[in-house]
C-alpha positions as CSV (number, residue, x, y, z in Angstrom):
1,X,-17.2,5.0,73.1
2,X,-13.2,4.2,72.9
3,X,-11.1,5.6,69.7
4,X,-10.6,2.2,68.5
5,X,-14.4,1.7,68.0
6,X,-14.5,5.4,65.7
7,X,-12.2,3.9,63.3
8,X,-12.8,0.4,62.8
9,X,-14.9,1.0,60.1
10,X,-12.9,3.2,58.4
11,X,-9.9,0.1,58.7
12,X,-12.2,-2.3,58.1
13,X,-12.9,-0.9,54.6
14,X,-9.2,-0.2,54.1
15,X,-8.6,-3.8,54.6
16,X,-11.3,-4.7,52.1
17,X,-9.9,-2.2,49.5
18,X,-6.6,-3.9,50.1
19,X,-8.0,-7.3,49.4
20,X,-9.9,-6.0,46.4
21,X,-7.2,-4.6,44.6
22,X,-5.0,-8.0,45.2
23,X,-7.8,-10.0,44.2
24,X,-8.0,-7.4,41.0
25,X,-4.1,-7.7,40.5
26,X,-4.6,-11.9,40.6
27,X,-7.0,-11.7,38.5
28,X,-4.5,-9.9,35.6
29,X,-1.5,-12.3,36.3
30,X,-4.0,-15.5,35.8
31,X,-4.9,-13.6,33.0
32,X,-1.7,-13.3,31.3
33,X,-0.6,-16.3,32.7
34,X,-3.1,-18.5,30.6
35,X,-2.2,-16.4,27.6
36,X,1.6,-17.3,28.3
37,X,-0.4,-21.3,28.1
38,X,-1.1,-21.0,24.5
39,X,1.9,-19.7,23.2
40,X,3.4,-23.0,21.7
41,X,6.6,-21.2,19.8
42,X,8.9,-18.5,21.9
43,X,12.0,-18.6,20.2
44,X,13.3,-14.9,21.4
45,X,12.6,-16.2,25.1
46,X,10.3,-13.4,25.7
47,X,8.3,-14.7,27.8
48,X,10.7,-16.5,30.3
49,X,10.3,-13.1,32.2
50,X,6.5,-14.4,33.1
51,X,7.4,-15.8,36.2
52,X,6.6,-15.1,39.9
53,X,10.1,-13.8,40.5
54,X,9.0,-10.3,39.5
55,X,5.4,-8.4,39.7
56,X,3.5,-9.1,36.3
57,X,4.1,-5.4,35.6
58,X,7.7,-5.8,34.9
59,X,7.2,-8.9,32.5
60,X,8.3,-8.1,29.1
61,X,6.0,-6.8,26.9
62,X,3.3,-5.3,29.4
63,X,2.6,-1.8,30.8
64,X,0.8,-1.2,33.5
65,X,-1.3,1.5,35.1
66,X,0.5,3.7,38.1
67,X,-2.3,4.2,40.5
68,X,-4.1,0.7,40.2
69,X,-1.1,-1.3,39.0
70,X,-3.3,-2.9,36.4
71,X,-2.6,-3.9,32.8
72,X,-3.2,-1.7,30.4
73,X,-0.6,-2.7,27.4
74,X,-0.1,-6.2,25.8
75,X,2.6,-5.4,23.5
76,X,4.8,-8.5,21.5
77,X,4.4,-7.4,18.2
78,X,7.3,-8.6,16.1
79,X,8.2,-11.3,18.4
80,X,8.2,-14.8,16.3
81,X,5.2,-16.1,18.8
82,X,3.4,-18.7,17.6
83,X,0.1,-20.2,19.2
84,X,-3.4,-19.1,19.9
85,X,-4.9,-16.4,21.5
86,X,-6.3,-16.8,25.0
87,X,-10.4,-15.8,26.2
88,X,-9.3,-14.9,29.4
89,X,-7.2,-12.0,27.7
90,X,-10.9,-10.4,28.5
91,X,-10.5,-10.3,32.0
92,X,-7.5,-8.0,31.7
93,X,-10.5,-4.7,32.1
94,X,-8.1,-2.4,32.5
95,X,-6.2,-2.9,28.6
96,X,-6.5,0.2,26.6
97,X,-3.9,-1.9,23.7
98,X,-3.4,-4.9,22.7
99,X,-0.5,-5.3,20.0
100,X,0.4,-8.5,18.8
101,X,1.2,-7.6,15.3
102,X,4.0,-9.7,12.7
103,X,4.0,-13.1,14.9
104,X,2.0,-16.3,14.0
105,X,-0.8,-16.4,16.0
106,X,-3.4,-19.2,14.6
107,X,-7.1,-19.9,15.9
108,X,-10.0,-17.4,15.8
109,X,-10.3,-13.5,17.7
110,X,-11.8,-14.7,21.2
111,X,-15.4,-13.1,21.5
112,X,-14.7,-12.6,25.2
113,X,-12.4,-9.3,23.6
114,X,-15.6,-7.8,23.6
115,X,-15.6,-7.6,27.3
116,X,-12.6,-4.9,27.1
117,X,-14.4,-2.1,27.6
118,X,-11.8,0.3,28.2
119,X,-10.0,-0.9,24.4
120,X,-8.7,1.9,22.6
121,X,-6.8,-0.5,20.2
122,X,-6.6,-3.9,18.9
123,X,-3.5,-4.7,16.1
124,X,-3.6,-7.8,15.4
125,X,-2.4,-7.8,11.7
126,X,0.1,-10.3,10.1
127,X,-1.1,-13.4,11.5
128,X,-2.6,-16.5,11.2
129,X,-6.6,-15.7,12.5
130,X,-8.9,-17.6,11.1
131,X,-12.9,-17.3,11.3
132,X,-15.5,-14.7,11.3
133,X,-14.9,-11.0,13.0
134,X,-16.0,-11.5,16.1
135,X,-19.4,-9.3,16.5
136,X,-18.7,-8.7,20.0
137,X,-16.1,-6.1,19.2
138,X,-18.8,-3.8,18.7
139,X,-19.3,-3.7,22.8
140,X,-15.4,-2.1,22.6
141,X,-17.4,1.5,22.0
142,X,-13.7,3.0,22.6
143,X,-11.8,1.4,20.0
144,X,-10.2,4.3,18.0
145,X,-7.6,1.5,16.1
146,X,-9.2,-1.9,14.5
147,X,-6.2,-3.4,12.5
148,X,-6.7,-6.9,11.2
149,X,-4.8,-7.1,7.7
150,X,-2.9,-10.2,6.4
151,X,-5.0,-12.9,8.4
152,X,-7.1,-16.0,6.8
153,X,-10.7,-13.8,8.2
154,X,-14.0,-14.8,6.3
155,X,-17.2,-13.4,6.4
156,X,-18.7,-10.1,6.2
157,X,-17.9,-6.9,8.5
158,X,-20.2,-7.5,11.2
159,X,-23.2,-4.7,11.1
160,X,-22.9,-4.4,14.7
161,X,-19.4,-2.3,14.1
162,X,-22.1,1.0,13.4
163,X,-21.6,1.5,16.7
164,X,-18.2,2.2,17.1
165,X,-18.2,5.8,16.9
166,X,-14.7,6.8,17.6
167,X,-13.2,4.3,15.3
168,X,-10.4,6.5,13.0
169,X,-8.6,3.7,11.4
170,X,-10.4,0.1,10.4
171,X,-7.8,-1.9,8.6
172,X,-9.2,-5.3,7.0
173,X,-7.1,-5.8,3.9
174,X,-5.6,-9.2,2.9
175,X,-8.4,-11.2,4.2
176,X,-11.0,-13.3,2.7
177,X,-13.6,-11.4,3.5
178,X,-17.3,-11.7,1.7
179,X,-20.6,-9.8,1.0
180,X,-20.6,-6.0,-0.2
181,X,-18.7,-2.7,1.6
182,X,-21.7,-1.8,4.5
183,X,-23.3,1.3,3.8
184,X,-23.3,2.2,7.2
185,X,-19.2,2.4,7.6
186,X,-20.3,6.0,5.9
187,X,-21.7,6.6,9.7
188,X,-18.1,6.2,11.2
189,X,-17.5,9.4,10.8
190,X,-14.3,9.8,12.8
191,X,-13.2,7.7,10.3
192,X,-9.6,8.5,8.9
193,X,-8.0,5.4,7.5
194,X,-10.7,2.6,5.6
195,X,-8.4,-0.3,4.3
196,X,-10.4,-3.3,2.7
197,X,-8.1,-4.2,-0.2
198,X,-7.5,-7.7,-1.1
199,X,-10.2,-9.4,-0.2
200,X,-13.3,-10.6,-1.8
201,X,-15.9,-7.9,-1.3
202,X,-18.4,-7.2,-4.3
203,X,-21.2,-5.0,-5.3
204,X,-21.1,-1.3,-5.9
205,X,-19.2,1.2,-3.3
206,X,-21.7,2.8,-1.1
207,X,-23.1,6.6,-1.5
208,X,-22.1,6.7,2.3
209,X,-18.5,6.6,1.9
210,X,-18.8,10.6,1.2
211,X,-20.0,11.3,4.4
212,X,-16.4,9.8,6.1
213,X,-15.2,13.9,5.5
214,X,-12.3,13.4,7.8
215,X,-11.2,10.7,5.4
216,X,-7.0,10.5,4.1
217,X,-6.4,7.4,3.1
218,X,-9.0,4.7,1.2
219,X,-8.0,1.6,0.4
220,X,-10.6,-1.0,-1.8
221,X,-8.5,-2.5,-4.6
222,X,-8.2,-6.4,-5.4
223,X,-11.5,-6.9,-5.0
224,X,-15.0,-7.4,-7.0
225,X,-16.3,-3.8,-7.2
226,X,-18.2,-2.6,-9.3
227,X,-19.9,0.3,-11.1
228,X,-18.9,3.7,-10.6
229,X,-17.3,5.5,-8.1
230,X,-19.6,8.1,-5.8
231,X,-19.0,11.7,-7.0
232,X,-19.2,12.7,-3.1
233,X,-16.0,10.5,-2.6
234,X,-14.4,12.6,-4.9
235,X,-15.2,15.8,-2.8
236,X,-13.1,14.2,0.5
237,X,-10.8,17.4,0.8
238,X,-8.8,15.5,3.2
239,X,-7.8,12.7,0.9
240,X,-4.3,11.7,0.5
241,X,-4.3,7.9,0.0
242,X,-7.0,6.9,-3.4
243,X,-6.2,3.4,-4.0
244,X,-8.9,1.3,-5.6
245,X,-7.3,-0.8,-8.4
246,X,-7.7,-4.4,-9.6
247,X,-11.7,-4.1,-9.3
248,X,-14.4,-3.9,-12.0
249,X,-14.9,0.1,-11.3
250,X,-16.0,2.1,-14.5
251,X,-17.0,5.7,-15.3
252,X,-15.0,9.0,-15.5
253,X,-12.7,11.2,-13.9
254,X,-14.1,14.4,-12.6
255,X,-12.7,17.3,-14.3
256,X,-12.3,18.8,-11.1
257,X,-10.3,15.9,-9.4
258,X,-6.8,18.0,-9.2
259,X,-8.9,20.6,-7.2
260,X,-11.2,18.3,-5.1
261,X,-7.8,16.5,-3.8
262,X,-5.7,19.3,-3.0
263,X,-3.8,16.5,-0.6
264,X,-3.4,13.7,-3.1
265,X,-0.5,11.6,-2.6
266,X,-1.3,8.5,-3.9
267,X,-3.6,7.6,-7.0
268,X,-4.2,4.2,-8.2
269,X,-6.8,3.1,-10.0
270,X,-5.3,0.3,-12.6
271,X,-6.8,-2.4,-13.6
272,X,-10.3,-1.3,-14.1
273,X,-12.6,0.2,-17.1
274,X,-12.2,3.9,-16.4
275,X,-12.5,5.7,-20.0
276,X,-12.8,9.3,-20.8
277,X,-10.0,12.1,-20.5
278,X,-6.9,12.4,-17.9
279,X,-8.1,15.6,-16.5
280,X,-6.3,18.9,-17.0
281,X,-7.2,19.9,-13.2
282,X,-4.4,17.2,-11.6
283,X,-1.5,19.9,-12.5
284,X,-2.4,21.0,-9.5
285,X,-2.0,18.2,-6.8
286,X,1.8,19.2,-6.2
287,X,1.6,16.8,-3.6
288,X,1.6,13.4,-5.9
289,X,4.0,11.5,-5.4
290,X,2.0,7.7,-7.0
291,X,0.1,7.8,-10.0
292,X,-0.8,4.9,-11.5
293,X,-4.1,4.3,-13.9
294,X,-2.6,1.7,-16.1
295,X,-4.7,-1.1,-18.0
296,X,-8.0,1.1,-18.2
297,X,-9.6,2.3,-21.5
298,X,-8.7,6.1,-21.6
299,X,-8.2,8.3,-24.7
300,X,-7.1,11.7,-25.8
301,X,-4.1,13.8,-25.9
302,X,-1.8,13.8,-22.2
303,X,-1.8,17.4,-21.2
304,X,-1.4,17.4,-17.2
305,X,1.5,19.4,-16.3
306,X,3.7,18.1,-14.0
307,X,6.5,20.0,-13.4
308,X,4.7,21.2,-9.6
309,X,4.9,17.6,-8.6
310,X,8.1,17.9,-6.7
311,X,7.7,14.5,-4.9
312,X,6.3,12.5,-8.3
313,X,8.1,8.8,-7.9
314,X,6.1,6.6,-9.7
315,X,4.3,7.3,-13.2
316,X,2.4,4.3,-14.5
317,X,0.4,4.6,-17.4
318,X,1.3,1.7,-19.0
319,X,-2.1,-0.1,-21.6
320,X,-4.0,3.0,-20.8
321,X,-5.1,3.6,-24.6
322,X,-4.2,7.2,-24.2
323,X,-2.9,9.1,-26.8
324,X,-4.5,10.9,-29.5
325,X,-2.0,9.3,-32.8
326,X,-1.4,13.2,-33.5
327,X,2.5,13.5,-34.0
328,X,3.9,15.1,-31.3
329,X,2.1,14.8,-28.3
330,X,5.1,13.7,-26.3
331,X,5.1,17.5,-24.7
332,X,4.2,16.2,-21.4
333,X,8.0,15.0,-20.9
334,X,9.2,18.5,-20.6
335,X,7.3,18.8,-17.4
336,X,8.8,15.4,-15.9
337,X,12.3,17.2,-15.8
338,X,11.2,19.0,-13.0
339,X,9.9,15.6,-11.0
340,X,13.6,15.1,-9.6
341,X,12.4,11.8,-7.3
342,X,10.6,10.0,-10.4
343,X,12.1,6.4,-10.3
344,X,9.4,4.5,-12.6
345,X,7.8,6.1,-15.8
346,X,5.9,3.5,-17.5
347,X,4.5,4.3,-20.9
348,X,3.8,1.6,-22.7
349,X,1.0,-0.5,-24.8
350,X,-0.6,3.3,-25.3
351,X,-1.4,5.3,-28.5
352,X,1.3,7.8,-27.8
353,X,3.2,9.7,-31.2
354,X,5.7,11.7,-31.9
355,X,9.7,12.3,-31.2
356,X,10.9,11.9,-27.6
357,X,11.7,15.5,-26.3
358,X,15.3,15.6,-26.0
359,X,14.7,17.3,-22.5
360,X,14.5,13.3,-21.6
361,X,18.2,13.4,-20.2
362,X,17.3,15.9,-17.3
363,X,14.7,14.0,-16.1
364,X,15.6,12.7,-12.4
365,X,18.9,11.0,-11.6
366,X,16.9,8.4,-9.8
367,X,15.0,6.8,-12.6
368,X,15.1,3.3,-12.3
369,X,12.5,2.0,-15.1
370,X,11.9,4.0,-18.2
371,X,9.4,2.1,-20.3
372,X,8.2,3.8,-23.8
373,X,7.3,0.5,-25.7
374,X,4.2,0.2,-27.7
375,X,3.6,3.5,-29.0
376,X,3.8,4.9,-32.3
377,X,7.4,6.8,-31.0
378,X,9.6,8.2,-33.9
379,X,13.2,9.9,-34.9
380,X,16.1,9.1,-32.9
381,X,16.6,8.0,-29.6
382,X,18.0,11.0,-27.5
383,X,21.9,10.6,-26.7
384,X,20.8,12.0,-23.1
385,X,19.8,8.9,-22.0
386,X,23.1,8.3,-21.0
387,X,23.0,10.7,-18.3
388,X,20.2,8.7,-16.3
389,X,22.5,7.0,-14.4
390,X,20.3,4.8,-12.2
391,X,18.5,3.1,-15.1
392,X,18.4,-0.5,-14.4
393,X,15.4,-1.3,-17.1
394,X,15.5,0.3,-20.4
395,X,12.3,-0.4,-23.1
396,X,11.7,1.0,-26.0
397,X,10.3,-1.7,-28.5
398,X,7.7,-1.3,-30.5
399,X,7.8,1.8,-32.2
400,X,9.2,3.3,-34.9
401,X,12.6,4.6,-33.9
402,X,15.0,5.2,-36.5
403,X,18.8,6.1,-36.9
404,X,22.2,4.4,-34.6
405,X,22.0,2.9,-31.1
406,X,23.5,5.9,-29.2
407,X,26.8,5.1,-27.7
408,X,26.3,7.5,-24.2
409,X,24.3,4.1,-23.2
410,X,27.6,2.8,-22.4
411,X,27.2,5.0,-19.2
412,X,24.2,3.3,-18.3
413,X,26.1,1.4,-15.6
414,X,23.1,-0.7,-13.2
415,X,21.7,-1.4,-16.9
416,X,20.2,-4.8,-16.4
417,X,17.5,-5.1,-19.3
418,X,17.6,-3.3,-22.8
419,X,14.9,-4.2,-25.3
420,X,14.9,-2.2,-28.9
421,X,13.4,-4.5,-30.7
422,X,10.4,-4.0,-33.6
423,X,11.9,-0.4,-34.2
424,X,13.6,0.8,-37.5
425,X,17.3,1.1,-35.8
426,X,20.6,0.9,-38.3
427,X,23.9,0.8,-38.0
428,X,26.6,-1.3,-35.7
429,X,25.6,-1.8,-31.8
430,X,28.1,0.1,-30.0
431,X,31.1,-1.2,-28.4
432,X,30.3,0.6,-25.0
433,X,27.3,-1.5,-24.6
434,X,30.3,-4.3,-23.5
435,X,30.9,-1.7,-20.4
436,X,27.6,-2.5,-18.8
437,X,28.5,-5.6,-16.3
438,X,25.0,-5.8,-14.8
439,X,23.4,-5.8,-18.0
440,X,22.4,-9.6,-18.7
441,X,19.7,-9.4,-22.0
442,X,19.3,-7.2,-24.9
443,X,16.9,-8.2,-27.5
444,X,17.3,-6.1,-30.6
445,X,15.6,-8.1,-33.4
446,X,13.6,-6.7,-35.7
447,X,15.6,-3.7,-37.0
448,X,18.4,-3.4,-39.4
449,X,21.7,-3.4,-36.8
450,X,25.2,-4.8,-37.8
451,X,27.8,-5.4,-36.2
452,X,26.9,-9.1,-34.7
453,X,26.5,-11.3,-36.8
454,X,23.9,-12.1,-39.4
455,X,21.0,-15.0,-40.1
456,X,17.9,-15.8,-37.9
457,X,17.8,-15.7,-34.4
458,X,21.8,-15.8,-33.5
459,X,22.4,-15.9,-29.8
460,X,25.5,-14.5,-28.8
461,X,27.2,-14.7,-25.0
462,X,29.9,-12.0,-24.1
463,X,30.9,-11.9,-21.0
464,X,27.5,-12.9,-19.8
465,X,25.9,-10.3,-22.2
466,X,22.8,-12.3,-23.9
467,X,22.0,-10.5,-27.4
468,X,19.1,-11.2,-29.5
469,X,19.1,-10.2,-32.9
470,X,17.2,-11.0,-36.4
């Protein structure tokens, strides 16, 4: 037997690897080829590198493997495309991402994605999609990422996604999705990231939820939820993100909620019918830095301590019915003075008495919106709000203020809105108010001010100050 007969098979199956791995790396460039076909809008020329000039690996926008030279990223997120997605994108085995986020990609989610077994993620948010979640994504058993927000999707979340094990992050908000939140999502326990806000999901939030105990950020507002919310959700150490407003949710707070969230960043919960108490127990999540529970039917006295909330920014407590009509229960302002990031601190339309602690004017240089009105607020307005520097919206109406306009207001620089109207102010308006150049309308009607003019409802323009006075 001659040599060249001992290793012809060994060339013969070198030859046939050869042709397998360029009939592989064909298969990828038709692939992305006929997904270049239905891209209709390119206006950043990205694609112009898709030609046969260069290996498909070097076109714009893709990464490939290094041993077997096959695709394995689609990225052109943020890229203006407009058009349709392509089926044959499943044949490209090899993808591990696909990324096509902020562009205008209209049609449906090609079922044949489900043939990407080796998908790790899909962004596909900020689109046009239309249609039903493709079921077939559930054969995608490595997805870690499913992000699908601000698309025109309908239907429900197909039951077939129990199976995706590994799933940490399943973003579905701003969609017009139907039917209730699946129970079994509660099974995904890998689970770190569950945004379904904004769409039109109904019925009560599952028991099952609890189970997600590597859960940090929950997202279910804006839609048709109702009933109460699981006590097990509440015991979710991990928790950072609690955001489930503009639903039908009612119940309690758990005394215990400041403890059960030692992580909790964000807390929203508006537009619901939560009653009861603000619990004591939230002095403790130092780590808040959103709170808002506005438009819910609350009660009782304010007595959460703030001052460890070092990265507070927004405080929105606005139509809460809290407050207990005992004079002075305005304490809790002392503790803001120590939240030196708080830029909103809304108020209003509550039952909230008493004299505002003068300890107002070292409240953070970075408030933007300071909104007291429609309390039962008394005694003079603090001269110190002069020193918050970065007000650009000012209300105090509706209470029962008394004594002059202070005149430090003149400092009040980015000042665009001023309303102290319905309160029991006297004396002249202060000239400084004609030193705030961004401020464009005042209303002070309804108290007992001079210095403008007098009669019903005089308008005055000065220097493109509007005044409204009775």
């Amino acid at each position: 037997m001659n040599t060249h007969s001992l290793y012809f098979p060994y060339m013969l199956l070198f030859f046939i690897t050869l042709l397998q791995v360029a009939a592989f790396e064909e298969g990828d460039r038709a692939a992305l080829q006929a997904f270049k076909s239905m891209i209709s809008h390119d206006p950043q020329g990205i694609l112009n590198s898709w030609n046969d000039s260069r290996h498909f690996c070097e076109w714009e926008g893709i990464t490939c493997g290094r041993r077997h030279r096959r695709v394995t990223a689609l990225n052109m997120r943020s890229k203006a495309l407009r058009g349709s997605l392509s089926p044959y994108i499943g044949n490209l085995s090899f993808l591990r991402e696909i990324n096509l986020e902020n562009n205008t990609i209209q049609g449906e989610i090609p079922r044949e994605f489900g043939r990407l077994l080796r998908l790790e993620a899909l962004f596909l948010s900020n689109n046009s999609l239309a249609g039903k979640i493709p079921a077939n994504l559930s054969y995608c058993s490595r997805l870690t990422v499913l992000a699908l927000p601000y698309n025109k999707l309908v239907g429900r979340i197909p039951f077939e996604f129990v199976s995706l094990y590994k799933l940490k992050r399943l973003a579905l908000h701003r969609n017009s999705l139907t039917g209730g939140i699946p129970p079994f999502l509660g099974n995904l326990s890998s689970l770190e990231l569950l945004s379904l806000g904004a769409n039109s999901f109904g019925g009560n939030i599952p028991d099952s939820l609890g189970q997600l105990k590597e859960l940090e950020a929950l997202g279910i507002g804006g839609n048709n939820l109702s009933g109460t919310i699981p006590h097990s959700i509440y015991n979710l150490s991990f928790v950072e993100i609690f955001s489930v407003p503009q639903n039908q949710l009612h119940g309690s707070l758990p005394t215990s909620l400041g403890l059960t969230f030692p992580n909790l960043k964000y807390f929203q919960i508006d537009q619901n019918f939560f009653s009861g108490s603000i619990p004591t127990s939230l002095s403790n999540a130092s780590k808040l830095e959103v709170f808002q529970i506005g438009k819910n039917n609350f009660s009782g006295k304010l007595s959460v301590n703030f001052g460890s909330m070092k990265n507070l920014s927004f405080l929105n407590l606005y139509s809460s019915n809290l407050g207990s009509g005992e004079s002075d229960e305005m304490g809790f302002i002392n503790s803001l003075a120590n939240c030196s990031k708080l830029r909103v601190l809304r108020l209003g339309g509550n039952q909230f008495r008493g004299a505002l602690p003068h300890s107002i004017a070292n409240m953070s240089n970075q408030l933007q919106i300071l909104a007291l009105s429609d309390n039962q607020l008394y005694g003079s307005i603090p001269s110190g709000i002069g020193n918050l520097v970065d007000l650009y919206l000012l209300e105090m109406e509706e209470n029962q203020f008394t004594g002059a306009i202070p005149k430090e207001l003149g400092k009040l620089l980015k000042l665009q809105g001023l309303d102290f109207s319905g309160n029991h102010l006297s004396g002249e308006i202060p000239s400084t108010l004609g030193n705030l150049s961004s401020l464009f309308q005042i209303f002070l009607n309804n108290n007992n001010l001079s210095g403008v003019g007098s009669g019903e409802a005089i308008i005055i323009f000065f220097g493109g100050l509007e005044f409204f006075k009775k």
